[in-house]
Short mmCIF file of the C-alpha atoms (twelve columns), coordinates in Angstrom:
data_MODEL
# 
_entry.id   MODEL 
# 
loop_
_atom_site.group_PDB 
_atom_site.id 
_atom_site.type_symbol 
_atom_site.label_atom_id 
_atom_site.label_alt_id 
_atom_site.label_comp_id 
_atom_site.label_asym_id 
_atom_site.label_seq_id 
_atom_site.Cartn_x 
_atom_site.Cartn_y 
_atom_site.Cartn_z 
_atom_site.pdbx_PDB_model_num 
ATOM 1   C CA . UNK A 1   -27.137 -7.804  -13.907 1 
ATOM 2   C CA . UNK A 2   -26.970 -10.695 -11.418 1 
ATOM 3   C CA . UNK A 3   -27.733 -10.017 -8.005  1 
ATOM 4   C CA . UNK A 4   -25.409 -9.927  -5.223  1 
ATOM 5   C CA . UNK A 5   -24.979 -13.366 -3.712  1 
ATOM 6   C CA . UNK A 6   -27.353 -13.363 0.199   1 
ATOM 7   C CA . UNK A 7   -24.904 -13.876 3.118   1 
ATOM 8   C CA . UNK A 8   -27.301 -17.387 3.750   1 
ATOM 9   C CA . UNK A 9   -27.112 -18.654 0.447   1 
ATOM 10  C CA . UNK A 10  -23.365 -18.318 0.375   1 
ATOM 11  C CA . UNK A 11  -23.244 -20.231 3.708   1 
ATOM 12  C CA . UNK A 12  -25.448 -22.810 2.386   1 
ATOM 13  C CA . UNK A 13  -23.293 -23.027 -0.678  1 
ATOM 14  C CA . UNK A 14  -20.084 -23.470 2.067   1 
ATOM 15  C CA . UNK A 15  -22.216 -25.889 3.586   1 
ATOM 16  C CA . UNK A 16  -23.201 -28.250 0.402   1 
ATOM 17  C CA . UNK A 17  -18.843 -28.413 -0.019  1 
ATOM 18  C CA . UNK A 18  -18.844 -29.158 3.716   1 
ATOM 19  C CA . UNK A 19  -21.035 -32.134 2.789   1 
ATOM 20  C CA . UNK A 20  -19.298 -33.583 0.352   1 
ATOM 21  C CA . UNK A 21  -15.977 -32.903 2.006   1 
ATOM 22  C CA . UNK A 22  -16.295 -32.391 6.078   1 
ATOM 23  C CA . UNK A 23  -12.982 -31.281 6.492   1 
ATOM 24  C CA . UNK A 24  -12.452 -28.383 4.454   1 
ATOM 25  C CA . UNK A 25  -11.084 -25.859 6.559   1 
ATOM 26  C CA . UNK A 26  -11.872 -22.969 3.631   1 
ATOM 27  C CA . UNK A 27  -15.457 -22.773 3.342   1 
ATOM 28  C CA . UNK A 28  -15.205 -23.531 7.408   1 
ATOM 29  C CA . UNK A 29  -13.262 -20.544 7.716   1 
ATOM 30  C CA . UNK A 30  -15.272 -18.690 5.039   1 
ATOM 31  C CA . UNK A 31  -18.684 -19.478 7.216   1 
ATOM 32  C CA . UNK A 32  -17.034 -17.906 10.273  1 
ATOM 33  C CA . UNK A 33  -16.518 -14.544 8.330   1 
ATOM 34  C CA . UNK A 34  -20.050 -14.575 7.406   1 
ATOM 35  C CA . UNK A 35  -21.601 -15.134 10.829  1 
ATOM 36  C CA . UNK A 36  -18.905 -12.825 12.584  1 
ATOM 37  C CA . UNK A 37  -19.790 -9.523  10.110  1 
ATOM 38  C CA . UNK A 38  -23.142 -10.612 11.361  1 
ATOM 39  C CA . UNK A 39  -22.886 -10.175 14.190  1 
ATOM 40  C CA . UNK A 40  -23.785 -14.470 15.121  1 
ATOM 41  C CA . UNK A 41  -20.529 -14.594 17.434  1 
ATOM 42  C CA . UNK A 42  -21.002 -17.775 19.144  1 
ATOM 43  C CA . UNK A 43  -21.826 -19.697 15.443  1 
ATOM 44  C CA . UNK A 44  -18.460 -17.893 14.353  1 
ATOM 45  C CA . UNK A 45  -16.455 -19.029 16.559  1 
ATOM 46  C CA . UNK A 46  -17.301 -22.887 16.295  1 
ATOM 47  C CA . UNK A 47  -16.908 -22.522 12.856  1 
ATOM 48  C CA . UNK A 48  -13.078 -21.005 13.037  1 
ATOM 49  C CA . UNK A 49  -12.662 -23.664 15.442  1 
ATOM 50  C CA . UNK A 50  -13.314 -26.044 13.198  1 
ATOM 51  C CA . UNK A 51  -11.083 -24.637 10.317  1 
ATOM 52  C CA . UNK A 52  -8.626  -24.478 12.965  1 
ATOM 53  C CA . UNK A 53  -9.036  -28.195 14.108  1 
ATOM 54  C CA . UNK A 54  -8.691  -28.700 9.991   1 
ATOM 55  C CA . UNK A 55  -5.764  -26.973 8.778   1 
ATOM 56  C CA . UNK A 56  -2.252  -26.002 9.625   1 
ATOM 57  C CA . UNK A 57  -2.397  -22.792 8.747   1 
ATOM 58  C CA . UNK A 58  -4.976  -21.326 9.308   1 
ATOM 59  C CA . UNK A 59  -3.739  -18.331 11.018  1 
ATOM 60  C CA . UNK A 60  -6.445  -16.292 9.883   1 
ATOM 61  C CA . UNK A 61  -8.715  -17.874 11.794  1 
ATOM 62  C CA . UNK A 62  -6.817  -17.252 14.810  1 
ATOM 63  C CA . UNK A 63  -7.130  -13.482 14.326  1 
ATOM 64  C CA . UNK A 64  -10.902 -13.117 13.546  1 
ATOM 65  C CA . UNK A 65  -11.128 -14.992 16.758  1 
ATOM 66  C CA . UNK A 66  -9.194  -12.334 18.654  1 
ATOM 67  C CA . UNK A 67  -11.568 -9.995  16.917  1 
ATOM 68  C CA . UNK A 68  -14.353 -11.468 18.353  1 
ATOM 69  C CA . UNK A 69  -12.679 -11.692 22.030  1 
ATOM 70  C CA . UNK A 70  -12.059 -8.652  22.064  1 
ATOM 71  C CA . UNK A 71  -15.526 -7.127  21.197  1 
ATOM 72  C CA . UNK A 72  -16.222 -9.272  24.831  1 
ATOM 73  C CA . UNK A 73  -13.916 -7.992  26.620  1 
ATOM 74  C CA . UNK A 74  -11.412 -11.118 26.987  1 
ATOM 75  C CA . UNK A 75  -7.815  -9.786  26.397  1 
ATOM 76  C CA . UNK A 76  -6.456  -12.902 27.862  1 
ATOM 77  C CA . UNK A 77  -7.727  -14.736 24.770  1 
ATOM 78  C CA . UNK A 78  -6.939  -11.962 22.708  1 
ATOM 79  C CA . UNK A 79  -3.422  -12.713 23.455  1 
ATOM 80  C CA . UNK A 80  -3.645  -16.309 23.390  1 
ATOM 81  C CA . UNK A 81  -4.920  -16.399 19.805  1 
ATOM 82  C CA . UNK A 82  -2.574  -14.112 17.924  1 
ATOM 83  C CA . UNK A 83  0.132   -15.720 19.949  1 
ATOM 84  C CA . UNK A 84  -1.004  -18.984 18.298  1 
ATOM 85  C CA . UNK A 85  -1.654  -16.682 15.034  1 
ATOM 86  C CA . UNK A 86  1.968   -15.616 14.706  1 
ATOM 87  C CA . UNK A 87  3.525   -19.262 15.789  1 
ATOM 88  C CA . UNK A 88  1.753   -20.345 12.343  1 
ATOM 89  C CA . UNK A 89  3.191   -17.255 10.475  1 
ATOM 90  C CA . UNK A 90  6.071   -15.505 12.234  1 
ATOM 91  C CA . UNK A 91  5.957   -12.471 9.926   1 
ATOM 92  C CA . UNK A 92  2.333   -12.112 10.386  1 
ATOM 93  C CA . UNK A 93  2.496   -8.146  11.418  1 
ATOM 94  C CA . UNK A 94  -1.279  -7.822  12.141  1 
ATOM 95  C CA . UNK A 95  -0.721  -10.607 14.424  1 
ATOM 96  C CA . UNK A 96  1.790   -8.862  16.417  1 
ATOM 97  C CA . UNK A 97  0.269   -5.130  16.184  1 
ATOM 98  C CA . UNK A 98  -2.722  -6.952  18.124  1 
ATOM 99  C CA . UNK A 99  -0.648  -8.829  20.644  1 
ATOM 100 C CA . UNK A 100 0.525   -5.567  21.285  1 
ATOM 101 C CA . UNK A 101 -2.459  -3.817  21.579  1 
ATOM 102 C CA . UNK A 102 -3.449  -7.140  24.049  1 
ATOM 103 C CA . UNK A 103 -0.621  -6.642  26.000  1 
ATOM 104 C CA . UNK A 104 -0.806  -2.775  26.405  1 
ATOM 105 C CA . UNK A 105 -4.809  -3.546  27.532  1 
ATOM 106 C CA . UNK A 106 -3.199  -5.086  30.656  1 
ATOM 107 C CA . UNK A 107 -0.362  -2.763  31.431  1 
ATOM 108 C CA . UNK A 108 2.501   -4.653  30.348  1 
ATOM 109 C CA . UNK A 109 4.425   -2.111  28.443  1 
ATOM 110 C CA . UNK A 110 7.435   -3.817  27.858  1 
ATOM 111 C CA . UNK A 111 5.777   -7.044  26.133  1 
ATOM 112 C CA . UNK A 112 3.420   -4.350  24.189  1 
ATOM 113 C CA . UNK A 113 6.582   -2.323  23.273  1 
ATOM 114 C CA . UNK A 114 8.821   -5.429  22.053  1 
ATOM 115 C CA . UNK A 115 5.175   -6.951  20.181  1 
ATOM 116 C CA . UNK A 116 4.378   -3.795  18.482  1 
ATOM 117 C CA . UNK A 117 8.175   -2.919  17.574  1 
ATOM 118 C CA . UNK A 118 8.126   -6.139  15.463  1 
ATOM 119 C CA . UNK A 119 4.500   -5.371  14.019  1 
ATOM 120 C CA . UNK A 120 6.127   -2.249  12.388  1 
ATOM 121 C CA . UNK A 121 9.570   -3.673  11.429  1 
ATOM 122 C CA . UNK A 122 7.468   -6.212  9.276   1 
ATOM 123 C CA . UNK A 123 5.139   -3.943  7.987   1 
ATOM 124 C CA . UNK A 124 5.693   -0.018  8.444   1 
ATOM 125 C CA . UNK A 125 2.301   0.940   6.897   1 
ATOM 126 C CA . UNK A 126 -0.086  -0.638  9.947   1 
ATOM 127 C CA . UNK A 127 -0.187  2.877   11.604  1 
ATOM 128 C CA . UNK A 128 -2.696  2.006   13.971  1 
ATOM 129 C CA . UNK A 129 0.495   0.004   15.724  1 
ATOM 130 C CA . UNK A 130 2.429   2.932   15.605  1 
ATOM 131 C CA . UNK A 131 -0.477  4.745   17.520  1 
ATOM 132 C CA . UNK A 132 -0.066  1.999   20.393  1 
ATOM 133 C CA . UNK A 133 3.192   2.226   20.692  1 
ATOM 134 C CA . UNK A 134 3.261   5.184   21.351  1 
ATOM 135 C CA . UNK A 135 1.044   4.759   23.917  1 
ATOM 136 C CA . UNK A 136 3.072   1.985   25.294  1 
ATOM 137 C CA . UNK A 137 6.101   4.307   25.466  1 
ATOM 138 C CA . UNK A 138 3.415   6.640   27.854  1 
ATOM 139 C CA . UNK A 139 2.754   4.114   29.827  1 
ATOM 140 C CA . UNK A 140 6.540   2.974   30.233  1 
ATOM 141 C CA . UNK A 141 7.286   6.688   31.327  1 
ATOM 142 C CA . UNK A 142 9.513   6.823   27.910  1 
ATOM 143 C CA . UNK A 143 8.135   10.295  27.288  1 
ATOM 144 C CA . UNK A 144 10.784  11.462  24.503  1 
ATOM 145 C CA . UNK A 145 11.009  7.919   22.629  1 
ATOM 146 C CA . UNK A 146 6.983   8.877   22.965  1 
ATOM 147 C CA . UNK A 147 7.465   11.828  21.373  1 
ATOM 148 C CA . UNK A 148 9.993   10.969  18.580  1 
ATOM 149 C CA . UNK A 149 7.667   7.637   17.731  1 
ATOM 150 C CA . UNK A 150 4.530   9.777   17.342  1 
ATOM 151 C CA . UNK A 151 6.377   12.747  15.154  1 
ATOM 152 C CA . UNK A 152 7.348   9.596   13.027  1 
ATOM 153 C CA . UNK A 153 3.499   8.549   12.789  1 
ATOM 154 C CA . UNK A 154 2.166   11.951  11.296  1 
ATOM 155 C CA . UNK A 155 5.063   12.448  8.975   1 
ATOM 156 C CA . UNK A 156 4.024   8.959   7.963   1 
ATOM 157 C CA . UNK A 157 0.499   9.334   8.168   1 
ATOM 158 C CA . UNK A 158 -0.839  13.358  8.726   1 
ATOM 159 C CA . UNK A 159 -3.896  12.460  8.302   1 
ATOM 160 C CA . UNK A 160 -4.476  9.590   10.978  1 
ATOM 161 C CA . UNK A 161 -6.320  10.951  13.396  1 
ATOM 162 C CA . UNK A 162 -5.293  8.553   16.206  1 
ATOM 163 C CA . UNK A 163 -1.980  9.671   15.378  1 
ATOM 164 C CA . UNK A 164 -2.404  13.177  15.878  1 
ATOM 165 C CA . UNK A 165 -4.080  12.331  19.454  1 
ATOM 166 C CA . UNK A 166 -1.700  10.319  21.037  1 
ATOM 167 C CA . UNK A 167 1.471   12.624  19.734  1 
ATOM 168 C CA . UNK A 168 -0.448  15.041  21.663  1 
ATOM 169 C CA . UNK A 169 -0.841  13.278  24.137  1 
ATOM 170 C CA . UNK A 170 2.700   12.809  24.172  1 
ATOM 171 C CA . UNK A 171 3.738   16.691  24.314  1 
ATOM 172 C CA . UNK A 172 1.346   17.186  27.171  1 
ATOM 173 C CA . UNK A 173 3.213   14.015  29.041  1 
ATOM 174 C CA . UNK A 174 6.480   16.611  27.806  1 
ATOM 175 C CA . UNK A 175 5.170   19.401  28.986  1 
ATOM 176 C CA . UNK A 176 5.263   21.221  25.439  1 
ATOM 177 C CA . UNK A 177 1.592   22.202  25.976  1 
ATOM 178 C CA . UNK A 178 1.926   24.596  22.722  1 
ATOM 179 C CA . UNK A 179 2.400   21.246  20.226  1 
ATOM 180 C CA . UNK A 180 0.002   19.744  22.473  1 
ATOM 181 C CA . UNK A 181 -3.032  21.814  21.757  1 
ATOM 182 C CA . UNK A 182 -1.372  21.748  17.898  1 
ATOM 183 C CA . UNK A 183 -1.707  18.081  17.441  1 
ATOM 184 C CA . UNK A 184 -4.968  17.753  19.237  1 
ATOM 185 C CA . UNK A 185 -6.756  20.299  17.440  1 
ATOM 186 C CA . UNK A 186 -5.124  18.568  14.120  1 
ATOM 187 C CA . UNK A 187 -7.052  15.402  15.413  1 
ATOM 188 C CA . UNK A 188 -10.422 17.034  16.076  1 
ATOM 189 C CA . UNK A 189 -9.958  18.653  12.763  1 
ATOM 190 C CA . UNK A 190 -9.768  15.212  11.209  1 
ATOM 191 C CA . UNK A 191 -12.374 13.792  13.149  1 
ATOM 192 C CA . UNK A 192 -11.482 12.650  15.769  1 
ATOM 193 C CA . UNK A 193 -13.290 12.745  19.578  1 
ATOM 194 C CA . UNK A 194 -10.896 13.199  22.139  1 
ATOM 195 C CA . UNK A 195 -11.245 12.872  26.251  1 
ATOM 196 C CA . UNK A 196 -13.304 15.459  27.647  1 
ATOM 197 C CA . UNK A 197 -10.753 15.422  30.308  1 
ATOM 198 C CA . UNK A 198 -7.578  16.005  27.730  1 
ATOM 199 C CA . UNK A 199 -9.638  19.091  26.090  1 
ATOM 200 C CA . UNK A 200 -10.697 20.495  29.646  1 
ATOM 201 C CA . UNK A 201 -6.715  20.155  30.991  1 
ATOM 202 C CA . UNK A 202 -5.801  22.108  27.203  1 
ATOM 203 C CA . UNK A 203 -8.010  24.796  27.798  1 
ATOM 204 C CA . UNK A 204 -5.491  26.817  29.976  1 
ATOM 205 C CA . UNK A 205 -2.959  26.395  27.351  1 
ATOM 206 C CA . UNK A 206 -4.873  27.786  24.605  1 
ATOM 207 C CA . UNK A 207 -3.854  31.365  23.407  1 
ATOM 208 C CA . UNK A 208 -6.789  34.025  23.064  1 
# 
């Protein structure tokens, strides 16, 4: 059985096509995955750059960065990179679901809602977007469009636990603190770790 290939011989492999042909934005790209799953985020980046600064359309590239600003902290460039992701390939949803999530990071709701509407109109399936938007409704004050998004979400997907959290979220926002403490406890009961704070304000509403 031949052994799986070693995440430095496959970049030295990259590296001996690089050689014979500098500009190919593939194995460029391909290098970047390799150093980002390693964690080598600096080296990752130059080499997306550099598939970037060879190819069209290399969208891709443009998200992995976000990926990688975001593990630092940098929304800004979160945004600017799937912005640039999605000018490449306008029906890119994972592109959008993340400008989304960018734009919800810095309290701009309406951007977040409009970004994250069009993430799920091109593909209904990235739940995680669903999750956020319903968070963006929250933070819009849109309480019952909160409400009716996330009761979407876990007929969709009962067993996301996100899902489950931020409908109950949603019901507390309502003031239904019955479905509240029903959708939070489905969430812990699929894994999920919720606020201290969120169980602690539940605890009144629980029934003996």
């Amino acid at each position: 059985m031949k052994e799986p290939e070693s995440s430095e011989a496959f970049i030295q492999r990259q590296k001996e096509i690089l050689a014979e042909n500098p500009e190919c934005a593939n194995s460029q790209y391909n290098i970047g995955v390799v150093l980002m799953k390693e964690g080598r985020l600096d080296e990752a980046i130059k080499a997306f750059d550099e598939a970037i600064a060879n190819s069209a359309r290399m969208f891709e590239a443009f998200v992995n960065l976000g990926y990688i600003y975001f593990s630092r902290g940098e929304v800004e460039k979160v945004l600017d990179v799937n912005k640039r992701a999605v000018e490449l390939e306008p029906r890119y949803a994972r592109g959008y679901a993340n400008i989304g999530f960018a734009y919800l990071q810095m309290g701009r709701s309406d951007e977040a809602i409009e970004a994250l509407k069009m993430a799920v109109e091109l593909n209904p399936d990235i739940v995680q977007a669903y999750a956020n938007l319903v968070s963006a409704y929250l933070q819009k004050g849109e309480i019952e469009t909160a409400v009716a998004t996330g009761e979407s979400l876990v007929a969709k997907a009962p067993d996301f636990a996100l899902g489950q959290n931020n409908l109950a979220s949603a019901y507390y926002m309502k003031g239904d603190f019955a479905k509240a403490v029903k959708h939070l406890d489905k969430a812990v009961a699929l894994g999920f770790d919720p606020h201290p704070l969120f169980l602690e304000k539940l605890k009144a509403y629980r029934t003996a």
